[in-house]
C-alpha positions as CSV (number, residue, x, y, z in Angstrom):
1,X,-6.4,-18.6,23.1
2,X,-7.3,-18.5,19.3
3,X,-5.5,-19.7,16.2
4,X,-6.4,-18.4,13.0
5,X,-5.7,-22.0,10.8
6,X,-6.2,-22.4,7.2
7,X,-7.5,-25.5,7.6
8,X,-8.9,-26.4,11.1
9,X,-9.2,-30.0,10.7
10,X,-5.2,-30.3,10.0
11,X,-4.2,-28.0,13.4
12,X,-2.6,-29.9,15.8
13,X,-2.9,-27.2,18.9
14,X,-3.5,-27.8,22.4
15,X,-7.1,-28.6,23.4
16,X,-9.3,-25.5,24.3
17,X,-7.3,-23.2,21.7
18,X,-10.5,-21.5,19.5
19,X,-9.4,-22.2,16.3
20,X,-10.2,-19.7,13.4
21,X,-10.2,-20.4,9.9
22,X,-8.9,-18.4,7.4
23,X,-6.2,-16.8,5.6
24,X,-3.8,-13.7,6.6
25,X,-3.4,-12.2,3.3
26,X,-7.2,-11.6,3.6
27,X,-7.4,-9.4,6.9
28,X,-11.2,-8.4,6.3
29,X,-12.1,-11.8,6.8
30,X,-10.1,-12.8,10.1
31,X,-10.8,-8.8,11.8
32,X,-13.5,-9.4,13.7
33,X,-11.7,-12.0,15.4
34,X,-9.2,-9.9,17.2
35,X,-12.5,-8.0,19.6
36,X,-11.2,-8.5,22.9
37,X,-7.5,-9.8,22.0
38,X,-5.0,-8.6,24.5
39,X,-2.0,-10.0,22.7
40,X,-1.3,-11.6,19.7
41,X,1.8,-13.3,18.3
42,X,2.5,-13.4,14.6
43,X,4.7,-15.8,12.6
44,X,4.5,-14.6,8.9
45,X,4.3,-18.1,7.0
46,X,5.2,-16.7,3.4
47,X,8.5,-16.5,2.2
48,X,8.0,-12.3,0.9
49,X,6.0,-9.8,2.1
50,X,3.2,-9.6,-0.4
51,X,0.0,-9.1,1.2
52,X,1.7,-7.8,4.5
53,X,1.1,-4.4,4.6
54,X,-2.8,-5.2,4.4
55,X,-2.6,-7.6,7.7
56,X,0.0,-5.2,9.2
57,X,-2.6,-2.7,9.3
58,X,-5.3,-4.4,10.1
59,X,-3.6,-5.9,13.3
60,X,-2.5,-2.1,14.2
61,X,-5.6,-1.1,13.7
62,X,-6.4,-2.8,16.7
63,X,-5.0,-0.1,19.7
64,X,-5.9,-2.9,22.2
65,X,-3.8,-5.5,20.8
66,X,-0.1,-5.9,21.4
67,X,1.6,-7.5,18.0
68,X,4.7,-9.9,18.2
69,X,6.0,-10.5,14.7
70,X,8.4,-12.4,13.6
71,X,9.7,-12.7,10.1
72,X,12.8,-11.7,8.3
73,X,11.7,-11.0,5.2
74,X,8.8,-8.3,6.8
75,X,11.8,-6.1,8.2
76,X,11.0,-3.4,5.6
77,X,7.6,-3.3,5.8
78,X,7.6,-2.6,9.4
79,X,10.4,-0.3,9.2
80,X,8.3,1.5,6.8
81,X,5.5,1.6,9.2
82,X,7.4,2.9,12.1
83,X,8.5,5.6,10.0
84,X,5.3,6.8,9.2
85,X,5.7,5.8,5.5
């Protein structure tokens, strides 16, 4: 298992999870990290959507990775992104 973490040396995760540091509103920099993820699971921290549509993308971008989000304030931006918009 990996954790993307801002901070590694503040995650309290259990032992053997990879951590990763970084930030999700910079997808360029956390990418590579998702070679060979099967799943991931996504808990948007921020209280709006800025910066979503960027790590949205980047995560679909990824045909071998299933994506579990859940936030209420991202609603539109995947609605938009179902749609094709």
């Amino acid at each position: 298992m990996r954790a993307l973490v801002r901070d590694p040396r503040r995650a309290s995760l259990p032992d053997g999870t990879k951590l990763v540091s970084g930030n999700i509103r910079e997808p360029p920099r956390f990418a590579s990290h998702l070679d060979e993820v099967g799943a991931l699971f996504l808990a948007w921290p921020f209280l709006t959507a800025e910066g979503a549509d960027s790590a949205v993308q980047s995560l679909a971008s990824r045909a071998q990775t299933k994506t579990t989000i859940v936030s209420h304030c991202l609603r539109s931006v995947m609605t938009r992104k179902s749609a094709g918009r």
